[in-house]
C-alpha positions, -999 to +999 in steps of 0.1 A: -326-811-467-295-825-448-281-793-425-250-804-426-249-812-464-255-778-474-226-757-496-208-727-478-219-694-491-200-666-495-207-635-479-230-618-505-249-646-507-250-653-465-261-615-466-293-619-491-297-653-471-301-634-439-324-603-457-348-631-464-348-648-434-344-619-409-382-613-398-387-649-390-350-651-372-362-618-354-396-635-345-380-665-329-356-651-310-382-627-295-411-656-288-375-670-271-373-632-251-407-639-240-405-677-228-372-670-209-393-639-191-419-665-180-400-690-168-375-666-148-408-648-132-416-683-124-390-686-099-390-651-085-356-638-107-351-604-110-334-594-144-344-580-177-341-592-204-333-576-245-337-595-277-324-583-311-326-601-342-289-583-358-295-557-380-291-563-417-256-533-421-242-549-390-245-586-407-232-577-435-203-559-419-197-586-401-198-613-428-175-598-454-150-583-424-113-591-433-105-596-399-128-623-393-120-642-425-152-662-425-153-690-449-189-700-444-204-667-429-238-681-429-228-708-403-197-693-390-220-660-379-238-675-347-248-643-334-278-633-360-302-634-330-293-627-291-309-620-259-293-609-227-306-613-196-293-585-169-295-591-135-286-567-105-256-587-089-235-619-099-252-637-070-285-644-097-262-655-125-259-690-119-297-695-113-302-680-146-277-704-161-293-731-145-335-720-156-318-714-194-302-750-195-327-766-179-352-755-204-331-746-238-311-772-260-279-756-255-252-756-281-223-744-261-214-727-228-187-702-225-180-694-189-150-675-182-156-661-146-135-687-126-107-691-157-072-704-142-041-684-150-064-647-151-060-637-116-036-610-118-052-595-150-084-572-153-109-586-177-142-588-188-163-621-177-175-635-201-205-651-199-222-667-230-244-696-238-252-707-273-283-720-278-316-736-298-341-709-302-375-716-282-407-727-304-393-753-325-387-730-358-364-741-382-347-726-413-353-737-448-326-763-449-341-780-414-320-766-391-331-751-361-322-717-356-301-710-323-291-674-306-267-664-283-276-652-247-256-630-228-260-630-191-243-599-173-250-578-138-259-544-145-224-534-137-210-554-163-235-551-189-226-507-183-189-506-185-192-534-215-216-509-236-190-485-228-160-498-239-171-515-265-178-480-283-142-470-274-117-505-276-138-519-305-132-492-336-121-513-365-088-498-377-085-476-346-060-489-315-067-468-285-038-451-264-026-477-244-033-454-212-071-452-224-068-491-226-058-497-192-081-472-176-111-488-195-099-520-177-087-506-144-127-497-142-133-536-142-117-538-108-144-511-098-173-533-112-158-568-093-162-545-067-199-530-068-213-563-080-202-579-049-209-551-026-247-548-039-247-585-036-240-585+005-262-557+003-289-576-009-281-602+018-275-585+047-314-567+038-327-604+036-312-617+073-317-581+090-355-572+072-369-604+061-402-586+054-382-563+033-369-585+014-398-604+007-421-576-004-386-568-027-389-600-039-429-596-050-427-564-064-397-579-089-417-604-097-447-581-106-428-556-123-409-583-148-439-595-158-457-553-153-431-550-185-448-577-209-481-550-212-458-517-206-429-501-200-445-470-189-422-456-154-436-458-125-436-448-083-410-470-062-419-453-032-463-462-037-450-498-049-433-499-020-459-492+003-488-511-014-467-544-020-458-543+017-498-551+022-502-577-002-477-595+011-496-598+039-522-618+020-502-646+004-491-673+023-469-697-004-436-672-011-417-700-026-446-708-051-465-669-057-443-668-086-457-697-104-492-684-096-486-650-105-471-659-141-497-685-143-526-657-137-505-635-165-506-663-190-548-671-187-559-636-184-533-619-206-560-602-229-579-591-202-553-573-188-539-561-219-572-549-224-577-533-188-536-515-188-550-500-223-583-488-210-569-476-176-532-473-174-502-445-176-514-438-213-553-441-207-575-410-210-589-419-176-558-419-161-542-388-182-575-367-183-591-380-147-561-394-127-580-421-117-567-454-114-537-448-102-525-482-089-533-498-129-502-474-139-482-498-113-463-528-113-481-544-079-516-538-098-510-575-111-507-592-073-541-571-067-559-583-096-545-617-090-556-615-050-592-598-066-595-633-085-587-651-062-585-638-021-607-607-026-620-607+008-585-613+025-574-585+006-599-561+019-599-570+046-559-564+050-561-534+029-584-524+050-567-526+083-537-510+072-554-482+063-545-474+025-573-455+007-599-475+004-605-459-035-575-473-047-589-509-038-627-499-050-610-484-086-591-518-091-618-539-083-641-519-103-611-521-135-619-562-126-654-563-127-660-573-093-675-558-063-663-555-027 
C-alpha cells in the first residue's frame, strides 16, 4: 500500500492500531537501542542509552487529549518509540549528533541550543532528532517506522525528569514562584554541564594517562551493560584498566576492536558472565572470579584472545594478583 494514501484514523482506532502493532514497534526501536550502543562504543562515546516503545494508557492519553487536537493521531503521534542517549557533559553531544546522522535516515532535527532571541531567558535545550528506525522494518501500510531520540547531559536529562512531573500536570498550572524556581535551576545545570566539561579537559592535558584509561574503561563498561547491569567496583576498575592500557597500542582504533570482539564472541561471553559473574554461584557461593563481575573483564578477555603473553607479562610486572589473571584465563579456556 501507498503510505501516504492511507485514511486518518481517529483516535480509537489509532489506539487499537498501536495495541496491535506495539510489540513489533517495541522490538524495533530496541534492535535501534542496541545498534546506536555499537556504533557509539565504536568511537569511544561515553553515554547510555534508554529505549521505550510508549506504553499503551500513555498513547491513548495522548491520542484522544483535547489539548493536542490531533486529527490523524496515528501519524500526528511521532513519539510511539524513543531512545535517549545521555551523555556526562554537552561537550559529547554533537559527536553523538554526528554518529546518529551519519548512520540513521533522519526525519527531522530539532536543535534549540544556540536559538537567537533566548538569551536572556532560562530554558530547557532542546535537543531532538526524528528518525527511521534501524533494521529496515516497516508497518503494514509500507512505511517505515521512525522514533524519536533524545540526546541530553546527565544534568539535563535530571532536572527535565523533574520538572516534567511538576510543570506538566494536565489541568494543573503551577504557582508561578514554583515555575520560575524550576527554571532558575536551569541556570545551575548550564553551569555544572560546563564545569564537568573543563573538568574532563583540564584531566585530559594535566593526566593524559588518566584520561586514557577513563576513556577504556567507558568503553568497556557501555558495552559491560549489553550482558549486565549488575554494579560494580570503580576503584578495582580503576586500578586494573590502568594495566591494560599498557598493553594496547592503537587508542584511536581499541574501540572498533573491542566492539568488534563483543559482536563475534557475544555468546561466549554471555555464556561465561552467566557461569561466572555478579549473579553466578561461583561468584556468590565461592567469590571467585571477581574481575568477570567487572566492566574491564572485556579488554582482558579481548587481550587473552589476542596479546595474552603481553598481558602477563604487564600484569605481571605491575604486580596485581596473579589469580585474578589465572581465573580469567581459566573462564577463557586458555592457559598462561
Amino acid at each position: 500500500m501507498n503510505p501516504g494514501k492511507t485514511m486518518p484514523l481517529t483516535a480509537e482506532q489509532a489506539f487499537l492500531r498501536y495495541r496491535q502493532e506495539r510489540p513489533r514497534i517495541e522490538q524495533a526501536v530496541l534492535g535501534t537501542k542496541a545498534h546506536l550502543e555499537n556504533l557509539l562504543a565504536r568511537k569511544g562515546i561515553d553515554c547510555q542509552l534508554i529505549a521505550r516503545a510508549k506504553e499503551l494508557t500513555s498513547f491513548n492519553a495522548k491520542a484522544q487529549s483535547p489539548r493536542k487536537g490531533y486529527v490523524d493521531p496515528w501519524k500526528e503521534i511521532t513519539d510511539k518509540a524513543g531512545v535517549r542517549v545521555i551523555v556526562p557533559h554537552a561537550g559529547l553531544l554533537d559527536p553523538v549528533l554526528e554518529v546518529i546522522k551519519e548512520n540513521l535516515q533522519i526525519v527531522e532535527v530539532q536543535d534549540h541550543r544556540e536559538d537567537d532571541g533566548g538569551e536572556d531567558r532560562l530554558r530547557y535545550p532542546r535537543l531532538h532528532v526524528q528518525a527511521v528506525m534501524a533494521g529496515g522494518t516497516v508497518d503494514p501500510d509500507g512505511a517505515p517506522y521512525e522514533c524519536e531520540i533524545q540526546l541530553r547531559t546527565e544534568a539535563v536529562d535530571l532536572w527535565s525528569r523533574m520538572s516534567h512531573k511538576l510543570l506538566y500536570k494536565p489541568g494543573v498550572t503551577p504557582p508561578t514562584g514554583v515555575r520560575r524556581s524550576l527554571y532558575r535551576l536551569i541556570a545551575l545545570v548550564e553551569l555544572y554541564d560546563l564545569e564537568v566539561e573543563r573538568g574532563v579537559e583540564a584531566v585530559a592535558q594535566q593526566d593524559p594517562e588518566l584520561a586514557r584509561a577513563n576513556q577504556l574503561l567507558n568503553m568497556a563498561e557501555q558495552l559491560y551493560r549489553t550482558f549486565t547491569d549488575h554494579p560494580y567496583s570503580r576503584d578495582l576498575s580503576h586500578d586494573v584498566v590502568e594495566v591494560l592500557a599498557q598493553t594496547i597500542d592503537d587508542d584511536i582504533g581499541y574501540g572498533e576492536t573491542l566492539t568488534q570482539f563483543a559482536e563475534d564472541f557475544h555468546d561466549r561471553l554471555r555464556r561465561n558472565y552467566s557461569d561466572y559473574g555478579p549473579t553466578s554461584s561461583h561468584f556468590l557461593e565461592h567469590g571467585r572470579y571477581l574481575l568477570a563481575s567487572q566492566p574491564e573483564s572485556l579488554i582482558i578477555f579481548e587481550r587473552l584472545a589476542h596479546a595474552r603473553f603481553r598481558l602477563k607479562s604487564t600484569w605481571n610486572k605491575n604486580q596485581l594478583p596473579e589469580t585474578m589473571l589465572t581465573d580469567m584465563a581459566q573462564i577463557w579456556g586458555i592457559g598462561l
